[in-house]
Each structure stands twice: as structure tokens, then as C-alpha cells.
PLY file of the C-alpha trace (Angstrom):
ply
format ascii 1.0
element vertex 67
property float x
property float y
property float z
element edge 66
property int vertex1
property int vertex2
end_header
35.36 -53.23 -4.92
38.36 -52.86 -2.65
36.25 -50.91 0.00
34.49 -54.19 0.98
38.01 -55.56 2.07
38.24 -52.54 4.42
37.72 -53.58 7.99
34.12 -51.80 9.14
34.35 -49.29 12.06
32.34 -50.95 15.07
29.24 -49.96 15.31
29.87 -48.35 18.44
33.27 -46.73 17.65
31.90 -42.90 17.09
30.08 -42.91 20.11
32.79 -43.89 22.15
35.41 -41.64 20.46
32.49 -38.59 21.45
32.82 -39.32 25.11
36.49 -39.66 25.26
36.76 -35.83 23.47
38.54 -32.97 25.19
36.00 -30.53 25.99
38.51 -27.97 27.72
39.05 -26.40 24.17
35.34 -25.30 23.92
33.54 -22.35 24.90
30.27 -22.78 27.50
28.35 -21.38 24.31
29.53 -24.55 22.62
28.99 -26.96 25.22
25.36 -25.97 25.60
25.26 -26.14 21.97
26.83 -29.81 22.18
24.45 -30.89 25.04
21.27 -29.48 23.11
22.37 -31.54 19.88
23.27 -35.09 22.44
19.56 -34.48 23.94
18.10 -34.41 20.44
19.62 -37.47 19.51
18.50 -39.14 22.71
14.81 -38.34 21.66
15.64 -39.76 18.32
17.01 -43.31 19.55
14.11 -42.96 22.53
11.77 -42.50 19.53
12.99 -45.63 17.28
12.94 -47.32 20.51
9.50 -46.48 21.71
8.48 -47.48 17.88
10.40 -50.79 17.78
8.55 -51.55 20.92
5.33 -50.96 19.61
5.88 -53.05 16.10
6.67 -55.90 18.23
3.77 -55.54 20.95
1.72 -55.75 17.66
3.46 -58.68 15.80
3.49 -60.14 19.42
-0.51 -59.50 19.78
-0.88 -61.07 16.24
0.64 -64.10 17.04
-0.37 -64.66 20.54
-2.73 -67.42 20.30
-3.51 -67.74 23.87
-1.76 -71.02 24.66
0 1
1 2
2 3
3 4
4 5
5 6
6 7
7 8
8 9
9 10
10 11
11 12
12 13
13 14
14 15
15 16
16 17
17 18
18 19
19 20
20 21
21 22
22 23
23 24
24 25
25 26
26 27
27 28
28 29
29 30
30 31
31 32
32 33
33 34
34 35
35 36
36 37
37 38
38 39
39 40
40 41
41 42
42 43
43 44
44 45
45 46
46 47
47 48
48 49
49 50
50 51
51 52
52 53
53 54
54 55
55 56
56 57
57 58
58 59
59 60
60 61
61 62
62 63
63 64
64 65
65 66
């Protein structure tokens, strides 16, 4: 009950708090770790991209009545 009276992170706020990281404290294993991890999760937002494109080309299509 009282956690809905917590302010919500933004939506954003992780991200940004990744990019501002120290990275001097990690090892080049760990980095290429880290950058093989950050290019799966681009795939994964290119993916829900690529498939929120496509559900609206087809709503799009369905509604299109030529005029």
C-alpha cells in the first residue's frame, strides 16, 4: 500500500546511471563481457522494435481504406 506513494524511478534512470559507471575498476575480460551483454540487449530492443513496426504496418494496412 505505501509502495504506491513511492516516487517511480524514470523510466530512463538505469540506463543513464550504466553510462555514467566507472569502468577503470574492470578487467578487459569484463569489459568484453559487458559489451557482449549491451549488444544483446540492442538486438532485443531492435527486435521489439522491428515487431512494433510490423503490428502497426498491419493495423495500418487494415485500416487504410484508400482515401
Amino acid at each position: 500500500m505505501f509502495e504506491d506513494l513511492e516516487p517511480r524511478p524514470a523510466r530512463g534512470a538505469p540506463l543513464i546511471a550504466l553510462t555514467r559507471e566507472d569502468l577503470d575498476g574492470y578487467s578487459v575480460a569484463d569489459l568484453k563481457e559487458r559489451i557482449a551483454t549491451l549488444e544483446a540487449e540492442v538486438a532485443r530492443a531492435q527486435a521489439a522494435i522491428d515487431g512494433k513496426s510490423s503490428q502497426r504496418n498491419a493495423a495500418d494496412a487494415l485500416f487504410n481504406f484508400g482515401g
